[in-house]
C-alpha positions in Angstrom: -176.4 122.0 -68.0 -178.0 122.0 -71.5 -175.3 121.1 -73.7 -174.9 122.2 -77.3 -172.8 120.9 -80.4 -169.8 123.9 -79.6 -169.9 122.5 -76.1 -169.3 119.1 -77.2 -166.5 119.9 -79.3 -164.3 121.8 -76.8 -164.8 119.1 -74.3 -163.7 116.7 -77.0 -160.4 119.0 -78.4 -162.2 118.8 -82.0 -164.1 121.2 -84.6 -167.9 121.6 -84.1 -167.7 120.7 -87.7 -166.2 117.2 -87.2 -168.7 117.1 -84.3 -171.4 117.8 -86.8 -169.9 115.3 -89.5 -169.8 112.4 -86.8 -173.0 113.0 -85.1 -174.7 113.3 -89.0 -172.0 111.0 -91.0 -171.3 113.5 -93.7 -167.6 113.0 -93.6 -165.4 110.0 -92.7 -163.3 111.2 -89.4 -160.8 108.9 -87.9 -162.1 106.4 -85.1 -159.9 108.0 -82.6 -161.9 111.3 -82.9 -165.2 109.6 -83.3 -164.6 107.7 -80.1 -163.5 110.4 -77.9 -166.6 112.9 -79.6 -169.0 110.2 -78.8 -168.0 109.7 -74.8 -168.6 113.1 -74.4 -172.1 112.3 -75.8 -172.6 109.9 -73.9 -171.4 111.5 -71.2 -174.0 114.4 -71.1 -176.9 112.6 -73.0 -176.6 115.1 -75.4 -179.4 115.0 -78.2 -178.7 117.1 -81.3 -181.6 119.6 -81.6 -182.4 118.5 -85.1 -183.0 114.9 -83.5 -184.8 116.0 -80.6 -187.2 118.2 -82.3 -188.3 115.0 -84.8 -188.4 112.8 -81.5 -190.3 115.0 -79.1 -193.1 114.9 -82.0 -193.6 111.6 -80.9 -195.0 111.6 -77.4 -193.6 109.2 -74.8 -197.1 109.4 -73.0 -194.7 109.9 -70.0 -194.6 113.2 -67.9 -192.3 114.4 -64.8 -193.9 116.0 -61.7 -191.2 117.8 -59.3 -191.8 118.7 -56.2 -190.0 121.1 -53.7 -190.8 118.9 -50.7 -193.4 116.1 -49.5 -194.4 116.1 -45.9 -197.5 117.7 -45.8 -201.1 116.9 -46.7 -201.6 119.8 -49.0 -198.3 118.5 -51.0 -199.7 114.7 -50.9 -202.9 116.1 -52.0 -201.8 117.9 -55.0 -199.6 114.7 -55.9 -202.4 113.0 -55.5 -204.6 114.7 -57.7 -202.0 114.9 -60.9 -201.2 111.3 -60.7 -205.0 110.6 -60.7 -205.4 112.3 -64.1 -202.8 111.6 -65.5 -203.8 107.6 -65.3 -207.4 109.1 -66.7 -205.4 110.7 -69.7 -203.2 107.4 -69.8 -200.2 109.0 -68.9 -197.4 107.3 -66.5 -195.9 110.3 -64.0 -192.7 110.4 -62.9 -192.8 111.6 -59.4 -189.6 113.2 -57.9 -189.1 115.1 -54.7 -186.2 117.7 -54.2 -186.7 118.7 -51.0 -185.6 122.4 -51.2 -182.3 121.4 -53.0 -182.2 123.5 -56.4 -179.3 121.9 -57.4 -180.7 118.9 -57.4 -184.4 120.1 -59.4 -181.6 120.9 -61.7 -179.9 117.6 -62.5 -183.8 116.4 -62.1 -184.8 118.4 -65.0 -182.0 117.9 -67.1 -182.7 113.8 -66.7 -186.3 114.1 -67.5 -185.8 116.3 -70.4 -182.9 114.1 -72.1 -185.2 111.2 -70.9 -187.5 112.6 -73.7 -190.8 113.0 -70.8 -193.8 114.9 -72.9 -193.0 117.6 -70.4 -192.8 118.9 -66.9 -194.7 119.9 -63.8 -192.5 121.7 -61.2 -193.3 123.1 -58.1 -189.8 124.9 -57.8 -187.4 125.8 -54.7 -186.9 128.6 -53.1 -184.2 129.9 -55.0 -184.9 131.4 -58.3 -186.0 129.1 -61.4 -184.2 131.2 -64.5 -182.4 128.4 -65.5 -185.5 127.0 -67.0 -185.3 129.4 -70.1 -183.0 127.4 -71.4 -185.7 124.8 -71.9 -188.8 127.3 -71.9 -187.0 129.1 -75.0 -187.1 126.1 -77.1 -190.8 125.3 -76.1 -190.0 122.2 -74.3 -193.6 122.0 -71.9 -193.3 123.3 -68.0 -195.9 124.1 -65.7 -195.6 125.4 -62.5 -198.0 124.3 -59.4 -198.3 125.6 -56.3 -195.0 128.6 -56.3 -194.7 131.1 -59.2 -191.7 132.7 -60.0 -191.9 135.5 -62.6 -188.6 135.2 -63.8 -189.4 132.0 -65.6 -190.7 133.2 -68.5 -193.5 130.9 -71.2 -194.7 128.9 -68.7 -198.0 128.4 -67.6 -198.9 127.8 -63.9 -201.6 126.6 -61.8 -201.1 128.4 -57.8 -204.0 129.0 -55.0 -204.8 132.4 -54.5 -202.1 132.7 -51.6 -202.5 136.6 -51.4 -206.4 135.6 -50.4 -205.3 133.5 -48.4 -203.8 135.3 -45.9 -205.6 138.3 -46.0 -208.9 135.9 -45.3 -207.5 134.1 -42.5 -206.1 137.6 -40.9 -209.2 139.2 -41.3 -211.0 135.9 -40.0 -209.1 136.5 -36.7 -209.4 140.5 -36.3 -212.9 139.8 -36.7 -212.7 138.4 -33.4 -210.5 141.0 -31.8 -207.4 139.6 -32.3 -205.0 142.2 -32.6 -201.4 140.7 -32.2 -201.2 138.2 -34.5 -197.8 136.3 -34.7 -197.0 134.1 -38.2 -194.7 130.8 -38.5 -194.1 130.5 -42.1 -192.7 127.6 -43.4 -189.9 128.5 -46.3 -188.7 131.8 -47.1 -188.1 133.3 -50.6 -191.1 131.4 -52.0 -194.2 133.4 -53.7 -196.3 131.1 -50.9 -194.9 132.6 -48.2 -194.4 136.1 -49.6 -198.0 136.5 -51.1 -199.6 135.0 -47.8 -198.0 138.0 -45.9 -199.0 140.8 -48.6 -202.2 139.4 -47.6 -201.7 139.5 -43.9 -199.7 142.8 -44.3 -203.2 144.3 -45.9 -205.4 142.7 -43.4 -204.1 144.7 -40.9 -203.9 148.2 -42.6 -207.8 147.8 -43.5 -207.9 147.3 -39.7 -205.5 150.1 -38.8 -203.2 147.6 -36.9 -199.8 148.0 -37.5 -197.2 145.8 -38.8 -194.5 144.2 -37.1 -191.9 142.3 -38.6 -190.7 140.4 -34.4 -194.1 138.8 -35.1 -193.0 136.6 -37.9 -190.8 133.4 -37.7 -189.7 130.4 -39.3 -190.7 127.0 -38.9 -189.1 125.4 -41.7 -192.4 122.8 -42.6 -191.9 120.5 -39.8 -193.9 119.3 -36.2 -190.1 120.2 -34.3 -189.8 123.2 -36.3 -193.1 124.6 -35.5 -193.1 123.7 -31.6 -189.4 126.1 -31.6 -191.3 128.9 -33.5 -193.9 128.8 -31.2 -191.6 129.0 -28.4 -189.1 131.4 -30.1 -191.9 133.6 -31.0 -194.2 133.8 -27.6 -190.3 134.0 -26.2 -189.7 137.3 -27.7 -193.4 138.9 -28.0 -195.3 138.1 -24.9 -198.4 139.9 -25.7 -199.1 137.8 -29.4 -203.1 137.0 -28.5 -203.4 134.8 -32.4 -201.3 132.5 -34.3 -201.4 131.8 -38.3 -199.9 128.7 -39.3 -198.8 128.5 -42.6 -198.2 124.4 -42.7 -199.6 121.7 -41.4 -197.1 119.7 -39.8 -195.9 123.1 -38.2 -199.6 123.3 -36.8 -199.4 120.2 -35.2 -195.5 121.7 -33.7 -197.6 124.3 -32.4 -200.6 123.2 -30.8 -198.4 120.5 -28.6 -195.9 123.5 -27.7 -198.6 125.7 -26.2 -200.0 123.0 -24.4 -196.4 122.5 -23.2 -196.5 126.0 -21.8 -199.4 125.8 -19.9 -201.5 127.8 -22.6 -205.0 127.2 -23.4 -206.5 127.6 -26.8 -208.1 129.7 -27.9 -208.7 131.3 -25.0 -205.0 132.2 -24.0 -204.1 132.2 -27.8 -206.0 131.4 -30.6 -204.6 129.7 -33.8 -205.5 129.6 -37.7 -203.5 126.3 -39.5 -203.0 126.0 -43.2 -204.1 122.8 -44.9 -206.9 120.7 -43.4 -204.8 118.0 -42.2 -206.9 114.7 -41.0 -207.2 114.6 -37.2 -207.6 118.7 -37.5 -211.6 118.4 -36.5 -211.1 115.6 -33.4 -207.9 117.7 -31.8 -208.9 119.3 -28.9 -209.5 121.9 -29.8 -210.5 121.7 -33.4 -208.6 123.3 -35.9 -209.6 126.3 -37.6 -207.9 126.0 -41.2 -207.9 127.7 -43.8 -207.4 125.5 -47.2 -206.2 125.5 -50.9 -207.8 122.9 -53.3 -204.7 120.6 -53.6 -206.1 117.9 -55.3 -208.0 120.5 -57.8 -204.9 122.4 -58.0 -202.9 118.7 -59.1 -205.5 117.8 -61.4 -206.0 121.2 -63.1 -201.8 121.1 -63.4 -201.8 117.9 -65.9 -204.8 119.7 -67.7 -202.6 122.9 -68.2 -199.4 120.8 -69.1 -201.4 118.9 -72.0 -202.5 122.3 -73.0 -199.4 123.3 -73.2 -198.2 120.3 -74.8 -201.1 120.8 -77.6 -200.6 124.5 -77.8 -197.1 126.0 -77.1 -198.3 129.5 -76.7 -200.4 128.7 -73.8 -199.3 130.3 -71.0 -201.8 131.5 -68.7 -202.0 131.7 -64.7 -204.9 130.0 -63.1 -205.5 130.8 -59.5 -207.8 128.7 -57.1 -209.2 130.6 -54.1 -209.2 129.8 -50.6 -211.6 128.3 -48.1 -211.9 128.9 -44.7 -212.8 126.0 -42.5 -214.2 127.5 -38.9 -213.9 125.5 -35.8 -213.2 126.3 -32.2 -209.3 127.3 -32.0 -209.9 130.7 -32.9 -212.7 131.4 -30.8 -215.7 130.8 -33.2 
């Protein structure tokens, strides 16, 4: 919570002016007053806009980077590629993981901002980010990476073209004949998630293949998560020829799974991952993937937050497009 000098005064039974007169020492106030008005400032860190605005022209050099969660190798990849120029702009980055917990990227962003960080890269959770206005309104610097959400508004962010990306990699697959094609997303309520099955949604109209909502499940971004999809899924829709993969570890989940059930790929059922993860191209079979640029999408991230820094009316959306890597679980 973002607290302000009226706040402070009804926590503390005073005036905001005798607030105002102790925090600026305009006015002698008795020391029992001053004490109790200045544990409640201490209590919520609270910086008096006046003095925040002279001490955020100073820059710390320091910047936070908040991310929703950091299993995967697209996540370590984008991490990766902020933190690398950040050193080259001689920047230290706070690195923070909140693991799908908004109330927790809360508290996160209220320490970094009262921690007086330069600004902020967030990659938020799956519930919505509104709360940032607060901040946004006073042009204190946020980026977004990776997840949009529209109701934050001046904010500029730095996303893959996740719309492309699933129309590409469902397209990939009905190019081969693939008709049924069963997703496992990873987190729901996210513009990764959502944007990737627009794409997939499309992919099939162009093909005149109709949509089916009993072909999507949820593998919440993990190897156990992904192996129960797969089995859920297959469960329930026996004739799903393709798999798309929307995560990595859930991949891997999925692969061991279908081996589990006696399936062979791709010849049973054919499978598109997300992220390129290391062992991807020695699995057997190798792993057809289609990738974001995470390190280019970290990198470009700092860029846009010292943009922003620099340039408060800077708010524009870069998207990076996808690229499909083609090996031999999808039949190519």
């Amino acid at each position: 919570m973002k607290m302000t000098m009226k706040d402070i005064a009804k926590e503390a039974n005073v005036s905001t002016a005798t607030v105002s007169h102790v925090i600026n020492g305009t006015k002698h106030i008795s020391e029992e007053k001053q004490n109790k008005i200045m544990e409640v400032i201490r209590k919520y860190n609270y910086i008096p806009n006046s003095t925040a605005k002279n001490l955020r022209k100073q820059s710390t050099k320091t910047a936070g980077l908040i991310v929703s969660s950091f299993p995967d190798s697209f996540v370590t990849g984008m991490v990766y590629g902020a933190e690398k120029r950040a050193r080259e702009m001689g920047y230290n980055l706070l690195l923070i993981n909140t693991n799908e917990n908004s109330s927790y990227e809360k508290e996160t962003i209220n320490l970094l901002h009262a921690q007086m960080v330069d600004g902020i890269i967030l990659a938020p959770t799956s519930s919505g980010a509104s709360y940032l206005n607060s901040f946004t309104d006073d042009n204190f610097p946020i980026v977004l990476v990776n997840r949009d959400d529209p109701s934050v508004k001046n904010v500029p962010k730095v996303t893959g073209d996740n719309y492309q990306t699933g129309f590409d990699a469902t397209t990939h697959l009905l190019k081969h004949g693939y008709k049924k094609i069963g997703i496992i997303y990873a987190v729901a309520n996210v513009s990764t998630t959502v944007n990737r099955i627009e794409g997939y949604k499309d992919a099939l109209k162009k093909y005149h293949v109709p949509f089916d909502d009993s072909f999507i499940e949820q593998g919440h971004a993990t190897v156990e998560g992904g192996a129960e999809a797969v089995k859920s899924l297959l469960n329930r829709e026996k004739d799903i020829s393709a798999l798309f993969i929307l995560n990595d570890l859930m991949t891997i989940g999925a692969i061991s799974k279908i081996k589990e059930l006696s399936l062979r790929i791709p010849k049973d059922i054919a499978l598109m991952g997300f992220g390129d993860f290391a062992s991807a191209n020695i699995i057997d079979p190798p792993v057809t993937n289609i990738v974001l640029p995470p390190e280019t999408i970290g990198k470009t991230a700092f860029d846009v937050l010292l943009s922003k820094i620099n340039n408060p009316e800077y708010n524009k959306h870069i998207e990076l497009p996808p690229t499909l890597i083609t090996r031999k679980s999808c039949g190519c």
